[in-house]
N, C-alpha and C positions, 0 to 999 in steps of 0.2 A: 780476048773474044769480043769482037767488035757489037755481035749481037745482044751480050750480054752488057756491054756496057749502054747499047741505046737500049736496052729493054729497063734500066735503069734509070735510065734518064726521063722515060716515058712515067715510072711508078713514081718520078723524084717531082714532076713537073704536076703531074695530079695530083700529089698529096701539096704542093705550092698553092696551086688554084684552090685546094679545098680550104686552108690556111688562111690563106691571102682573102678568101672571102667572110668570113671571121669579122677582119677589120676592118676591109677595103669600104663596108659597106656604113663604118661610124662616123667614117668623114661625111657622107652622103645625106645622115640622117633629119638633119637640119631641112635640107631642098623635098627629102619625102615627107617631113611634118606640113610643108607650107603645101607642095602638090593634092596631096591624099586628102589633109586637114584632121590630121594625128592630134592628140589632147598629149601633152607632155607624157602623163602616166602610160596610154594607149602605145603612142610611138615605142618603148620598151621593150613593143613584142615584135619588131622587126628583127630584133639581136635575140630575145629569147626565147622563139619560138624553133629558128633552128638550133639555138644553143642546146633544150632540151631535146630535141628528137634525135640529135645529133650524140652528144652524152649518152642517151640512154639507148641507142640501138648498135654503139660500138662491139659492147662483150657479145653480146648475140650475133652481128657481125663476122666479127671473127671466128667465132666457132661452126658458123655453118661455112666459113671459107675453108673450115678442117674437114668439114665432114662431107661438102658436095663440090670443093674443089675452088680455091683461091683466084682464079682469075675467073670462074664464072660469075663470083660474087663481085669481083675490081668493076667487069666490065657491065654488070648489072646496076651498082653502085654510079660509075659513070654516066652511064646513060641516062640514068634519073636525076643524076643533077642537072647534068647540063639540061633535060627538059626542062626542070622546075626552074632553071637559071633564064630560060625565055618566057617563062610562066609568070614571074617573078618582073621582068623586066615591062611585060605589058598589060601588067594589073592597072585594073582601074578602078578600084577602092580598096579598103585598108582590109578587110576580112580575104579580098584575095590575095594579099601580097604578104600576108599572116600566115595562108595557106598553105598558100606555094614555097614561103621562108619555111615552115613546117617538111614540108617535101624534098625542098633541098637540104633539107642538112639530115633525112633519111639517106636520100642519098652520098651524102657525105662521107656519114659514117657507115656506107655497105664498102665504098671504096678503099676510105681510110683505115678502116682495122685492119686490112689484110697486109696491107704494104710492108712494113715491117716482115711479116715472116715468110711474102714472097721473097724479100731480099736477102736476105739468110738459104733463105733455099739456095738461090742466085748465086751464094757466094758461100760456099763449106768451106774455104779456105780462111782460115783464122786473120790472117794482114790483111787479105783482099776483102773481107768482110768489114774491116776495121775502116779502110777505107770508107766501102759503100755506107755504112753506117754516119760515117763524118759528112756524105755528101746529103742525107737524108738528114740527117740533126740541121743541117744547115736548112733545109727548107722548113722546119717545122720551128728554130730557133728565130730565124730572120724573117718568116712569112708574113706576120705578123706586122711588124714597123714597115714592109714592104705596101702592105696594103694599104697603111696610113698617105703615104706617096702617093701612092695608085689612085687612092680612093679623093680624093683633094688635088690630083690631076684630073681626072674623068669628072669631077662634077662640078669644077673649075672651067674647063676649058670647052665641055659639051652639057650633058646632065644626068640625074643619078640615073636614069635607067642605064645609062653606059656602066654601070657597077656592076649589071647582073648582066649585059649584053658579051661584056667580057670573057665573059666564059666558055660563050659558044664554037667560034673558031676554034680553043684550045682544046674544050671537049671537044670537038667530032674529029679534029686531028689527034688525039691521044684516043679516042675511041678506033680507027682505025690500025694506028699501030701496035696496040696494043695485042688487037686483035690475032696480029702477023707474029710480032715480035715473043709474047709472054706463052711458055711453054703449057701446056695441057696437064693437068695434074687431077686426078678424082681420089676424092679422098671415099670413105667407105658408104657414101650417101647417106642420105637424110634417116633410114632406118637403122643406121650403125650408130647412133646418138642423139636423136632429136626429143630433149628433155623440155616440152612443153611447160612444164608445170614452171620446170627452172626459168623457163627463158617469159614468161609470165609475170614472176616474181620479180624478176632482176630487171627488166624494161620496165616498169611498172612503180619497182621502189626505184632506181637511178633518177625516172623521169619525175617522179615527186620529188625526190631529194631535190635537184637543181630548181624545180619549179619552185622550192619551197625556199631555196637560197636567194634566187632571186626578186622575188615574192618580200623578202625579209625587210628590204629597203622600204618598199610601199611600209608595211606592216608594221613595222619594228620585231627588234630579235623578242623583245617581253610580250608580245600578244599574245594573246592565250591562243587565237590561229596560227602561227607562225609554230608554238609548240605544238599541236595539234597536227600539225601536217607533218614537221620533224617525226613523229611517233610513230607515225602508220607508216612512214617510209624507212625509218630504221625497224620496223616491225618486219614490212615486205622484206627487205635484203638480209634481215636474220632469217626469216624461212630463207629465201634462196640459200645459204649457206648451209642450213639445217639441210635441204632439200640435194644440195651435193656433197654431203658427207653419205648420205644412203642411196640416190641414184645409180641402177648402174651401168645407167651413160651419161653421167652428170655433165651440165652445160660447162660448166667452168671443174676440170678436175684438183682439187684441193690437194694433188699431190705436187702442182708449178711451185708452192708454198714451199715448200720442205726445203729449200733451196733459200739459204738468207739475201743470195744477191736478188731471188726477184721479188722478193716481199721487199725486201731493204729499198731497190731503186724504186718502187713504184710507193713507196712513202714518203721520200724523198722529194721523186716528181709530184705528189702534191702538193706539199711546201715549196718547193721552188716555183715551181707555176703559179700559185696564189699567191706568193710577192710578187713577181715578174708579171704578170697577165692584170694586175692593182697596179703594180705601178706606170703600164702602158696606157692605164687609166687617166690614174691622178697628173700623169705629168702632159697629156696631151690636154687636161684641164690648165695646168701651169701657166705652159705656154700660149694659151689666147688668152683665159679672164686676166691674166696678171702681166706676162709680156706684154699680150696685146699683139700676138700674130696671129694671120689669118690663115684661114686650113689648108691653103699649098704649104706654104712658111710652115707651118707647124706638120707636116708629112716627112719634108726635105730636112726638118730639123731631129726627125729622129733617125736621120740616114747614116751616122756613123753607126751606128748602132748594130745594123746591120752586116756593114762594112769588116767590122770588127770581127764580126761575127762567122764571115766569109770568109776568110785571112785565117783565122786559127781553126775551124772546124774543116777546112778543107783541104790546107797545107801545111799545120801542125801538129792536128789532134792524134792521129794514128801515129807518129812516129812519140811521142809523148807516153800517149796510152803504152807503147812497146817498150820504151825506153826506163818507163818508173814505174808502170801497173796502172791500171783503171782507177784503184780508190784514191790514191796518192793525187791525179789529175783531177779527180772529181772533187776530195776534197779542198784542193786550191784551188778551182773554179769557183766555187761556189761562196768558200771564202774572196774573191777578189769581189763579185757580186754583191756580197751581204755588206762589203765596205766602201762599194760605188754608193747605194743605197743609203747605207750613212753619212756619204759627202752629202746628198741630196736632202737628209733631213734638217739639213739646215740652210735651206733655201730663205731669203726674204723677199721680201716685195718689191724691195728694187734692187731686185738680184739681177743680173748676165747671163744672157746664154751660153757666151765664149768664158766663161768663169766656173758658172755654176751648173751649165747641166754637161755642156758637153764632155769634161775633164772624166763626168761619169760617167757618161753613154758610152766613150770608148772601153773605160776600165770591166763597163758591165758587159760589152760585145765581147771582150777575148776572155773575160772566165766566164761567159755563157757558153761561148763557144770552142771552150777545153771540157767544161761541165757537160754538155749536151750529148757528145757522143759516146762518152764515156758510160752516161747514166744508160743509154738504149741498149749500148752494150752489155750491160749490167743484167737488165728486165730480159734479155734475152738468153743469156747465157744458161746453161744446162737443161735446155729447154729440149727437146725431143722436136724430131719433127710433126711428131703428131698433133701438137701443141702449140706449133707455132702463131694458129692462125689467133688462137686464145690467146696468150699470150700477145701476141704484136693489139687486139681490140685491148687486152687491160690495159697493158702502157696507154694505149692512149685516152684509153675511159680515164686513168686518174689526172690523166690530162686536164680534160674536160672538166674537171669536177675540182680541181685544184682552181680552174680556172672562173668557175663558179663564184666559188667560196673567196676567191681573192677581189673580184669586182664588188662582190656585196660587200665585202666586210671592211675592205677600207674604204669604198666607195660611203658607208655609213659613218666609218669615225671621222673620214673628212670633212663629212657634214654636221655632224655632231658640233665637233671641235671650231670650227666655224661660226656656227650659231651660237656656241657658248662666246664666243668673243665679240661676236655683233649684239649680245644683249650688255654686254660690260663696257660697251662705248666705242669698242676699235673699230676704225677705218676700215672700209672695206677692200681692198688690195694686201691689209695685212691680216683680217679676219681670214680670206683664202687661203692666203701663204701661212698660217699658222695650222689650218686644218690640212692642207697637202704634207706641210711636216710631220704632222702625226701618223700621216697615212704609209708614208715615208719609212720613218720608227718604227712600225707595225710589220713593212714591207722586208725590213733589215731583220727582226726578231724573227720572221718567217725563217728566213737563207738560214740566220744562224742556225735555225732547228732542223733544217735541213743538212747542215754541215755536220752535227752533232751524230742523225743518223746515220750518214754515208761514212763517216769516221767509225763509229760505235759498229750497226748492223754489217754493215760493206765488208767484210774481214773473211769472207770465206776464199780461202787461196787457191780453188780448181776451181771457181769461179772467175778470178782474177788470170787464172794462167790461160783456159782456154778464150781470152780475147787477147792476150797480147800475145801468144806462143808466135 
């Protein structure tokens, strides 16, 4: 169905763009501190201002994509980005480019929670779905190192506002086709479920949670603020869950649970993201204080990565998934991951990039990308259609939130570890490389707990059969 494949292609290229803008915009960071005149701490909230709106308005997201209809919410979603994405591009001081980064990754997340269970919709066919899933892992696996490229060409070759200018062409040609292409669906409208109280509670603790993660670095994890903020936001999200055990049109229904595969995957995608998402961190730290390459160089140098990543998620992972099961792939993905990761913890200072990182960037591209679509398929499986659109914002809420929790907390012991070695006398080139290893070690210990899950929880077998049948 040739429709169905570009309407595909149109949900796979917007959730790219929405990805891609993520990173696209950490290469840039540098040219907006010197333009704006960003204070080191101040600059922060160019990345987490949409980190948090974005985070914390996915589950809500998705569920009113269930209840007033999925492609209303895509093309609503869209549309606000790509505004905010010109909003964004022609600020002219730092409160509106905080704004408007706040606006775009609302709109981010109107778009991006739905995608997932419009493609499932798309695709009721168990192989054919397996596919569409491996071509969707691939954008949300590789978007990321894509935008490091992106982002270190654009402000390399022109200037950062090209980071946000990008977007526009793409959105208003995927706003158009989308339009044509993606089929009309009403789910029971906003009075068939609209759990205020819930969707209060849960935007409200999500977005303290992540303010509170990333907040953690300024503060440290022992400040009595730092707990303090922890408390009221795991306070908010135990009401939300109190709140949808008695609702009865709860935001997020507590019966997606009862299903091991989709608690298990979306635990999982925690851990795996918060190595993965730290270590896209630490090592684009590697490569310029310690290599000493500049941010094209250091874009193109996490480009197998991708590569790897494109090769197996696109042409292997579905006939894999069929061939041996979802958890058996997942688990070796993740495994191949956790011990790229410990090549990497033993980086030195005058390490090689053809030695020492690349041997691991490929190992980590082809079991990310056996891992990735396995895992989607996982979070979605036995899912109802009514559920889907819920379901498709968790997956990617624990996304977000993995991805929190892995930039502050290694981003913290790398500094730590660092500074413990610069007050003992070491060099500096090896006081760095001593603290990226740590971060490294931490990065590895994440995968393994993540393997341990998918191996342990992963075991439900009508969960396993209805993706590979």
């Amino acid at each position: 169905m040739p429709n169905r494949a570009l309407a595909l292609a149109v949900l796979c290229a917007v959730s790219l763009m929405v990805v891609l803008d993520g990173s696209i915009v950490a290469v840039a960071l540098p040219a907006i501190q010197n333009d704006l005149g960003f204070t080191p701490s101040t600059l922060a909230w160019v990345v987490n201002a949409y980190l948090i709106a974005f985070a914390g308005l996915l589950l809500l997201s998705g569920r009113l994509g269930d209840l007033i209809g999925r492609k209303r919410v895509f093309l609503a979603g869209l549309g606000v980005f790509t505004l905010a994405s010109l909003l964004c591009g022609i600020a002219q001081d730092q409160t509106q480019l905080v704004v408007f980064r706040f606006l775009q990754g609302a709109g981010g997340a109107l778009a991006s929670a739905v995608v997932l269970g419009m493609i499932t919709t798309l695709y009721p066919e168990p192989r054919a779905r397996a596919k569409a899933i491996g071509v969707y892992s691939f954008t949300q696996a590789a978007g990321a190192s894509l935008g490091l490229i992106a982002g270190g060409m654009l402000t390399q070759l022109l200037d950062w506002h090209w980071t946000f200018f990008v977007n526009l062409p793409i959105g208003a040609l995927a706003l158009v086709m989308a339009a044509r292409l993606l089929a009309d669906d009403r789910g029971p409208g906003a009075r068939g479920g609209t759990d205020l109280a819930g969707a209060a509670l849960v935007t409200g603790g999500l977005m303290l949670l992540v303010y509170t993660i990333v907040k953690a670095e300024e503060y440290t994890w022992a400040d009595t603020r730092t707990h303090g903020l922890l408390a009221v936001s795991l306070l908010l999200l135990a009401g939300f869950v109190l709140r949808q055990a008695k609702a009865r049109n709860p935001l997020l229904p507590l019966r997606i649970f009862r299903g091991r595969a989709v608690s298990g995957a979306n635990a999982a995608m925690v851990l795996m993201v918060a190595g993965l998402f730290g270590f896209q961190f630490v090592t684009a730290l590697y490569l310029q204080r310690v290599l000493l390459l500049d941010a094209l160089s250091t874009g193109f140098a996490f480009l197998p990565a991708p590569v790897s990543i494109a090769v197996m998620s696109l042409v292997f992972a579905e006939r894999l998934n069929h061939r041996f099961g979802a958890r058996t792939v997942l688990v070796t993905g993740l495994s191949m991951v956790a011990l790229a990761l410990g090549l990497l913890a033993m980086v030195e200072a005058d390490g090689n990039y053809a030695t020492d990182v690349l041997p691991a960037l490929v190992l980590m591209g082809i079991g990310f990308g056996a891992a990735m679509p396995a895992l989607m398929g996982q979070a979605m499986s036995g899912v109802v259609p009514a559920d889907a659109g819920v379901a498709s914002g968790l997956i990617n809420t624990t996304q977000q939130i993995g991805a929190a929790i892995g930039t502050a907390v290694l981003a913290t012991a790398a500094a730590s570890r660092t500074g413990s070695l610069l007050t003992e006398g070491v060099a500096v080139p090896e006081a760095l490389a001593g603290g990226y290893r740590t971060a490294y070690a931490l990065s590895a210990g994440l995968l393994a707990l993540a393997v341990f899950v998918a191996a342990v929880v992963l075991r439900d077998r009508k969960a396993q059969e209805a993706i590979v049948a």
